[in-house]
DRENDO-911675 format. One record per residue (C-alpha): residue in one letter; x, y, z. Coordinates in Angstrom, 1 decimal, always signed. Last residue first. Example, Ala and Ser with C-alpha at 12.3 -4.5 7.8 and 13.67 -1.06 7.14 Angstrom:
BEGIN
r; X; Y; Z
s; +13.7; -1.1; +7.1
a; +12.3; -4.5; +7.8
This chain:
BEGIN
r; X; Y; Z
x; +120.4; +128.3; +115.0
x; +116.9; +128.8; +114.9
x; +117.1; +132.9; +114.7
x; +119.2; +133.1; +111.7
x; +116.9; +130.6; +110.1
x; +113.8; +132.9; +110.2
x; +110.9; +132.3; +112.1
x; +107.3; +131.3; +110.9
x; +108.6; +129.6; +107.9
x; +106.0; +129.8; +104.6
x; +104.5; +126.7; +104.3
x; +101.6; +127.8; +102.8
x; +98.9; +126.5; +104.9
x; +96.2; +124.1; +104.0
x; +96.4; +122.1; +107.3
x; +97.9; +119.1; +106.2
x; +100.5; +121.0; +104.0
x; +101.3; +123.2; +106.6
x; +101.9; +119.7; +108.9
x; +104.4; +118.6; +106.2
x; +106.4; +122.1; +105.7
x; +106.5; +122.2; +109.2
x; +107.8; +118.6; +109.2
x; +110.8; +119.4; +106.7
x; +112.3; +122.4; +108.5
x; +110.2; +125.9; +107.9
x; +111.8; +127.9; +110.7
x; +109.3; +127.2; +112.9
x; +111.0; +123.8; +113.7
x; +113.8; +124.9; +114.2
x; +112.6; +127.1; +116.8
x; +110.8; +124.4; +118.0
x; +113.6; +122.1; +118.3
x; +115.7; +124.8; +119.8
x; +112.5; +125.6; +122.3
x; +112.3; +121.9; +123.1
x; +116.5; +121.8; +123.8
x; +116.1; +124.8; +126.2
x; +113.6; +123.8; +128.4
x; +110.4; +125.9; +128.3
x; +110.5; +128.5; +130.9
x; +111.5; +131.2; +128.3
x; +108.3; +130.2; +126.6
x; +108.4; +132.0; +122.7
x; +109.5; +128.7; +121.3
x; +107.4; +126.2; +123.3
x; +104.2; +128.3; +122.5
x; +105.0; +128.7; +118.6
x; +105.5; +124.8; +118.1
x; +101.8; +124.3; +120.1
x; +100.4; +126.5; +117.0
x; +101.8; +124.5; +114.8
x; +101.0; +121.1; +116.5
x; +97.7; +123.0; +117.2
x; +96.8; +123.8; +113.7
x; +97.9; +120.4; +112.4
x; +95.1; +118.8; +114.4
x; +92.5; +120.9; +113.1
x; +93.4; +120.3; +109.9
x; +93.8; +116.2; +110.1
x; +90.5; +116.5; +112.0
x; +88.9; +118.9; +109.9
x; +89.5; +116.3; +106.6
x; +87.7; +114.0; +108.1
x; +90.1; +110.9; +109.2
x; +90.2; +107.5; +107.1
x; +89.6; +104.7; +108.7
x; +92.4; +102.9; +109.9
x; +92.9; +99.1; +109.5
x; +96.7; +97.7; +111.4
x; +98.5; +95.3; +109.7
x; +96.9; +91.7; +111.0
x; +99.9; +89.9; +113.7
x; +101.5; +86.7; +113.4
C-alpha cells in the first residue's frame, strides 16, 4: 500500500517563474525552424491560446490573451 504523496506548497514566484519559461520556452520551439516539426505545431497551438496556455497564464498572472493567431496554428 502506498501514502498519497505530501507537497508543500510552492511560493507563489516559483509557480510564476516557472510559468514564464514554459511560455516563453513555447515561443522558442515555434519561431526555431530547426525545431522538429510536430513540437513547433504543438507550440504553435499552443500559443494560440489552447487550454494549457490559458492555464499557465493564469499561474503566472497573465491575461491569457493568445500569442499567435489560430490561422497561423493550423
Amino acid at each position: 500500500m502506498t501514502s498519497p504523496a505530501v507537497c508543500d506548497p510552492a511560493p507563489e514566484l516559483a509557480i510564476k517563474t516557472l510559468a514564464c519559461a514554459v511560455i516563453k520556452q513555447a515561443l522558442l520551439d515555434a519561431l526555431d525552424p530547426t525545431v522538429p516539426v510536430g513540437i513547433r505545431r504543438d507550440a504553435l497551438q499552443f500559443l494560440a491560446g489552447d487550454r494549457w496556455f490559458r492555464r499557465w497564464c493564469a499561474a503566472a498572472g497573465m491575461r491569457p490573451v493568445g500569442l499567435l493567431s489560430r490561422r497561423h496554428a493550423a
